[in-house]
C-alpha positions in Angstrom: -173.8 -27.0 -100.3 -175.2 -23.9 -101.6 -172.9 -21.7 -103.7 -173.4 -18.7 -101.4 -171.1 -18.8 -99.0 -172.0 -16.7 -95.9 -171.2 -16.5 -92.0 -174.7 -19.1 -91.2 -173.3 -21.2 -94.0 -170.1 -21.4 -92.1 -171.2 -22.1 -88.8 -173.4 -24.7 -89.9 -171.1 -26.7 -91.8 -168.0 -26.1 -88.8 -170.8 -27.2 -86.3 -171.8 -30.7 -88.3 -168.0 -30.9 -88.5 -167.3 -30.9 -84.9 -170.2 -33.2 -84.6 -168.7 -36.2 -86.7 -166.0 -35.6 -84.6 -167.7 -36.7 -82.0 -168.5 -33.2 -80.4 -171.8 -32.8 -78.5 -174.3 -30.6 -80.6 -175.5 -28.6 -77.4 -171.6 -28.1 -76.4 -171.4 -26.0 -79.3 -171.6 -22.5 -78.4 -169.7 -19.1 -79.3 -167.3 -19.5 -76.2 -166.5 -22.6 -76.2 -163.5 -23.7 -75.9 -161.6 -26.3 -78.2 -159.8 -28.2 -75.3 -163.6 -28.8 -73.4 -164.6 -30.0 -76.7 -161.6 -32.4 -77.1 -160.7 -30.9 -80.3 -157.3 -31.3 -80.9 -154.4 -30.4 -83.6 -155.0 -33.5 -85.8 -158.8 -32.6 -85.6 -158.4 -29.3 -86.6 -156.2 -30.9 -89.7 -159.1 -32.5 -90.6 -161.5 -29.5 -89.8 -159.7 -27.1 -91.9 -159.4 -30.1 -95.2 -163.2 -30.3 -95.3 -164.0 -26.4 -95.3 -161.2 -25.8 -98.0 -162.8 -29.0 -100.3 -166.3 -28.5 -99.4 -166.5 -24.8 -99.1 -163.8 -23.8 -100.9 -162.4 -21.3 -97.9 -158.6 -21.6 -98.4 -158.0 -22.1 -94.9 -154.6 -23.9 -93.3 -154.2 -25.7 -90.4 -151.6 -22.8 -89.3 -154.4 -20.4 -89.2 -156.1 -21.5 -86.5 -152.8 -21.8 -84.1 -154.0 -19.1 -82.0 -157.8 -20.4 -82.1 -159.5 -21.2 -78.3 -162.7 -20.7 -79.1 -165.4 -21.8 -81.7 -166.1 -18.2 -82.4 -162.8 -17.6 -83.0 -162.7 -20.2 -85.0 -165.5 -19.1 -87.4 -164.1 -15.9 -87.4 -161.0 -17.2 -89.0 -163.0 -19.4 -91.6 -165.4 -16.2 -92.4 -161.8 -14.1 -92.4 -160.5 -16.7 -95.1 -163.3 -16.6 -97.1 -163.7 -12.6 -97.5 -166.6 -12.3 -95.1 -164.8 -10.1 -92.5 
């Protein structure tokens, strides 16, 4: 991973993410939501380990309580990481 860490970065590694999850790459859109991608609590566990190790954004799994959406959700990464 590159050591510039911008909003494309983001969305690029959340999006491979969701795909080893199992999520389907053209299911990935802006409004999405979590529940149609069958992304769930323990997944988002996961999710936010990886982008705190591999990108460094210090994000929790309490942050993205609120989260429906995969926008929202990279806005909450990007938020974490001083983008927004």
């Amino acid at each position: 991973m590159s050591d510039v860490i911008d909003r494309t970065a983001i969305a690029t590694f959340v999006t491979d993410a969701l795909i080893e999850l199992g999520v389907d790459r053209s299911d990935i859109v802006a409004d999405a939501a979590l529940d149609d991608l069958e992304v769930d609590s323990l997944d988002m566990v996961e999710l936010s380990q990886s982008i705190k190790r591999e990108l460094g954004v210090p994000v929790k799994p309490k942050d993205f309580d609120d989260v429906e959406t995969f926008e929202q959700l990279l806005n909450v990464c990007c938020t974490r990481a001083g983008l927004a």
